[in-house]
DRENGUKOL-69054 format. One record per residue (C-alpha): z, x, y; residue number from 1. Coordinates in Angstrom, 1 decimal, padded with zeros to 4 digits, always signed. Each point is the difference from the previous one (the first is absolute). Example, Ala and Ser with C-alpha at 12.3 -4.5 7.8 and 13.67 -1.06 7.14 Angstrom:
<sites>
<<+007.8 +012.3 -004.5> 1>
<<-000.7 +001.4 +003.4> 2>
</sites>
This chain:
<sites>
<<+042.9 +090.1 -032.1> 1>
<<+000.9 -003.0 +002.3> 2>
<<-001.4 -003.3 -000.2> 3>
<<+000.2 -001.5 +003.1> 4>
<<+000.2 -004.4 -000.5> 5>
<<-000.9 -001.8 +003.1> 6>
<<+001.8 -003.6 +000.2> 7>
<<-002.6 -002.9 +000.6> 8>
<<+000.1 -002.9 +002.3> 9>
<<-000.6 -002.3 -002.2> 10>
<<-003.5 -000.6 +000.9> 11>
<<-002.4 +002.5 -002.0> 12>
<<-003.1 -000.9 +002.4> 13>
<<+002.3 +001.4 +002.8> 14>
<<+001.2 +002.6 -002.1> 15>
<<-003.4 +001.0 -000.2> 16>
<<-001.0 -000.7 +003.9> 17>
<<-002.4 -002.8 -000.2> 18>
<<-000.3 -001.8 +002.7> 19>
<<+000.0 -003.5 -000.8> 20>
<<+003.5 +000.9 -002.6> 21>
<<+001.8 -003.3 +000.7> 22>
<<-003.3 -002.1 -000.7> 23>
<<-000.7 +001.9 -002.6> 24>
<<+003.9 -000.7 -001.9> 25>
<<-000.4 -003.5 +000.6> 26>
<<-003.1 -000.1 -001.5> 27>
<<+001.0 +001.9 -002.9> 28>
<<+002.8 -002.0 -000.6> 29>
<<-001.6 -003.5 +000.4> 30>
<<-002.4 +001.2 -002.9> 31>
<<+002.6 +001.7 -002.0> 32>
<<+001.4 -003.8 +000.3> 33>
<<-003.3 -001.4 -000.6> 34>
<<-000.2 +002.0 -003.4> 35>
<<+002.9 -000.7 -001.2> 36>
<<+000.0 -003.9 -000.2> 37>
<<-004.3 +000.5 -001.6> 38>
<<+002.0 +002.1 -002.7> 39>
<<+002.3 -003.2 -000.6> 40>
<<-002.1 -002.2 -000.1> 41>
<<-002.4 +001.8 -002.0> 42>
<<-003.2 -000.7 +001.8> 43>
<<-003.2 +001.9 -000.6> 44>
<<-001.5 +001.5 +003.5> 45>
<<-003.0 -002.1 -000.2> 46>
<<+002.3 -003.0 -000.2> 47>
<<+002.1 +001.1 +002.6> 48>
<<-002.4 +001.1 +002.0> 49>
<<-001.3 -003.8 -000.2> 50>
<<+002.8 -001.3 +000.9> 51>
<<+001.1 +002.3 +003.1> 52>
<<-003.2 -000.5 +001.6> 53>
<<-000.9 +003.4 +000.1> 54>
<<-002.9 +002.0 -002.5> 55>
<<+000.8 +001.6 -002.8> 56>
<<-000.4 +003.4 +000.5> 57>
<<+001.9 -000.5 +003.5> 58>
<<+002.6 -000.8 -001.7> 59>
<<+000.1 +003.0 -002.3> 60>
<<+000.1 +002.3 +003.2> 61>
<<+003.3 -001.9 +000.9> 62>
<<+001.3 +000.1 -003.2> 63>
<<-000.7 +004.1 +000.3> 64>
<<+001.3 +000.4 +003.0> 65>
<<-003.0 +000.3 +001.7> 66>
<<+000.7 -002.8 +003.1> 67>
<<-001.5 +001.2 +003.1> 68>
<<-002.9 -003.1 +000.4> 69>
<<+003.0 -002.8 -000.8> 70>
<<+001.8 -001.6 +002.3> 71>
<<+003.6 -000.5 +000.1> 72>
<<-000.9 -003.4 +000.7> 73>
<<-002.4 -000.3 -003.3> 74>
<<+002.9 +002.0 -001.8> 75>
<<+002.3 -003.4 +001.1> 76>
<<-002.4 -002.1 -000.9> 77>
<<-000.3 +001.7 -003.4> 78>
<<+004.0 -000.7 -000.7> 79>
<<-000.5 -003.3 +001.4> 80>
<<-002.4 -000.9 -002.5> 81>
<<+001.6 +001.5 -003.1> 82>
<<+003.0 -002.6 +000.9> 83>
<<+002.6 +001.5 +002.2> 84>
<<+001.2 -000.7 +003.7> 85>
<<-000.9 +002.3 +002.3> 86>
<<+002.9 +000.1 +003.0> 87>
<<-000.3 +001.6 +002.9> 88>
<<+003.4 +001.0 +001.5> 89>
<<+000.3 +001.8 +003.6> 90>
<<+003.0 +001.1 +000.2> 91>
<<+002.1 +000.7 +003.0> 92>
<<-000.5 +003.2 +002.9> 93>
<<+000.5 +003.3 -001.7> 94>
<<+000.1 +003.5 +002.5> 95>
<<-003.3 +001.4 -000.2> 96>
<<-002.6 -000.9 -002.6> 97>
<<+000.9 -002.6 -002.6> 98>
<<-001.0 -000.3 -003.8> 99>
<<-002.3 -001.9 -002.4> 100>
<<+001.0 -000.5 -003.5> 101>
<<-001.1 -002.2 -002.7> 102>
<<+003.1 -001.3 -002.1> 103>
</sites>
Protein backbone atom coordinates (compact mmCIF):
# COMPACT_ATOMS: atom_id res chain seq x y z
CA UNK A 1 0.00 0.00 0.00
CA UNK A 2 1.22 3.41 -1.25
CA UNK A 3 0.62 6.68 0.27
CA UNK A 4 0.70 9.12 -2.13
CA UNK A 5 1.95 12.92 -0.29
CA UNK A 6 1.10 15.90 -2.40
CA UNK A 7 3.49 18.91 -1.72
CA UNK A 8 1.54 22.21 -0.83
CA UNK A 9 2.02 25.73 -2.08
CA UNK A 10 2.21 27.15 0.82
CA UNK A 11 -1.12 28.53 0.93
CA UNK A 12 -3.76 25.91 2.40
CA UNK A 13 -6.84 28.12 1.11
CA UNK A 14 -5.30 27.50 -2.33
CA UNK A 15 -4.44 24.14 -1.55
CA UNK A 16 -7.94 23.69 -1.01
CA UNK A 17 -9.26 25.83 -4.16
CA UNK A 18 -10.92 28.77 -2.53
CA UNK A 19 -11.23 31.42 -4.45
CA UNK A 20 -10.33 34.32 -2.54
CA UNK A 21 -6.83 32.08 -1.13
CA UNK A 22 -4.46 35.12 -1.11
CA UNK A 23 -7.05 37.26 0.91
CA UNK A 24 -7.86 34.65 2.82
CA UNK A 25 -3.70 34.01 4.00
CA UNK A 26 -3.32 37.49 4.73
CA UNK A 27 -6.17 37.54 6.73
CA UNK A 28 -5.21 34.58 8.63
CA UNK A 29 -2.00 35.81 9.21
CA UNK A 30 -2.78 39.46 10.36
CA UNK A 31 -5.02 37.64 13.06
CA UNK A 32 -2.64 35.01 13.90
CA UNK A 33 -0.49 38.38 14.53
CA UNK A 34 -3.21 39.99 16.22
CA UNK A 35 -3.47 36.94 18.73
CA UNK A 36 -0.36 36.73 19.56
CA UNK A 37 0.50 40.23 20.95
CA UNK A 38 -3.51 39.88 23.20
CA UNK A 39 -1.70 36.67 24.60
CA UNK A 40 1.29 39.01 25.66
CA UNK A 41 -0.17 41.27 26.93
CA UNK A 42 -2.60 39.36 28.69
CA UNK A 43 -5.85 41.17 27.88
CA UNK A 44 -9.28 39.65 28.41
CA UNK A 45 -11.50 39.80 25.01
CA UNK A 46 -13.92 42.08 26.53
CA UNK A 47 -10.99 44.40 27.15
CA UNK A 48 -9.57 44.03 24.03
CA UNK A 49 -12.38 44.12 22.28
CA UNK A 50 -12.79 47.75 23.99
CA UNK A 51 -9.93 48.84 22.99
CA UNK A 52 -9.81 47.62 19.18
CA UNK A 53 -12.98 49.14 18.45
CA UNK A 54 -14.60 46.19 17.45
CA UNK A 55 -17.55 43.92 19.67
CA UNK A 56 -16.70 41.29 21.60
CA UNK A 57 -17.91 38.44 20.18
CA UNK A 58 -16.38 39.85 16.69
CA UNK A 59 -13.50 39.56 18.02
CA UNK A 60 -13.72 35.97 19.17
CA UNK A 61 -14.64 34.96 15.41
CA UNK A 62 -11.12 36.52 14.48
CA UNK A 63 -9.49 35.07 17.20
CA UNK A 64 -11.09 31.54 15.73
CA UNK A 65 -10.32 32.01 12.58
CA UNK A 66 -13.44 32.88 11.52
CA UNK A 67 -12.63 36.46 9.43
CA UNK A 68 -14.69 36.71 6.45
CA UNK A 69 -16.95 40.08 7.68
CA UNK A 70 -13.28 41.93 8.71
CA UNK A 71 -11.53 43.92 6.74
CA UNK A 72 -7.97 43.90 6.13
CA UNK A 73 -8.20 47.41 6.70
CA UNK A 74 -10.00 46.89 10.36
CA UNK A 75 -7.39 43.96 10.84
CA UNK A 76 -4.59 47.13 10.42
CA UNK A 77 -6.26 49.12 12.42
CA UNK A 78 -6.53 46.35 15.04
CA UNK A 79 -2.39 46.08 15.15
CA UNK A 80 -2.40 49.71 15.00
CA UNK A 81 -4.09 50.07 18.11
CA UNK A 82 -2.52 47.29 20.12
CA UNK A 83 0.84 49.56 19.56
CA UNK A 84 2.72 48.50 16.53
CA UNK A 85 3.54 50.36 13.11
CA UNK A 86 1.87 49.17 10.38
CA UNK A 87 4.24 49.73 7.03
CA UNK A 88 3.19 49.29 3.85
CA UNK A 89 6.10 48.35 1.47
CA UNK A 90 5.52 47.99 -2.45
CA UNK A 91 8.16 46.55 -3.69
CA UNK A 92 9.65 46.66 -7.06
CA UNK A 93 8.14 44.85 -10.64
CA UNK A 94 8.13 41.09 -10.24
CA UNK A 95 7.06 38.79 -13.70
CA UNK A 96 3.65 37.93 -13.37
CA UNK A 97 1.65 38.25 -10.15
CA UNK A 98 3.38 39.54 -7.05
CA UNK A 99 3.00 38.64 -3.29
CA UNK A 100 1.52 39.92 0.02
CA UNK A 101 3.06 38.95 3.29
CA UNK A 102 2.90 40.15 6.70
CA UNK A 103 6.43 40.14 8.38
Amino acid sequence: MSIEIEEGTGNVYADLGLPDAEEMLLKAQLASRIGTLLREKGWSQQHAAEVLGIPQPKLSMLLRGRFRGISEAKMLECLSRLGRDVQIVIGPERQGHGQVHVV
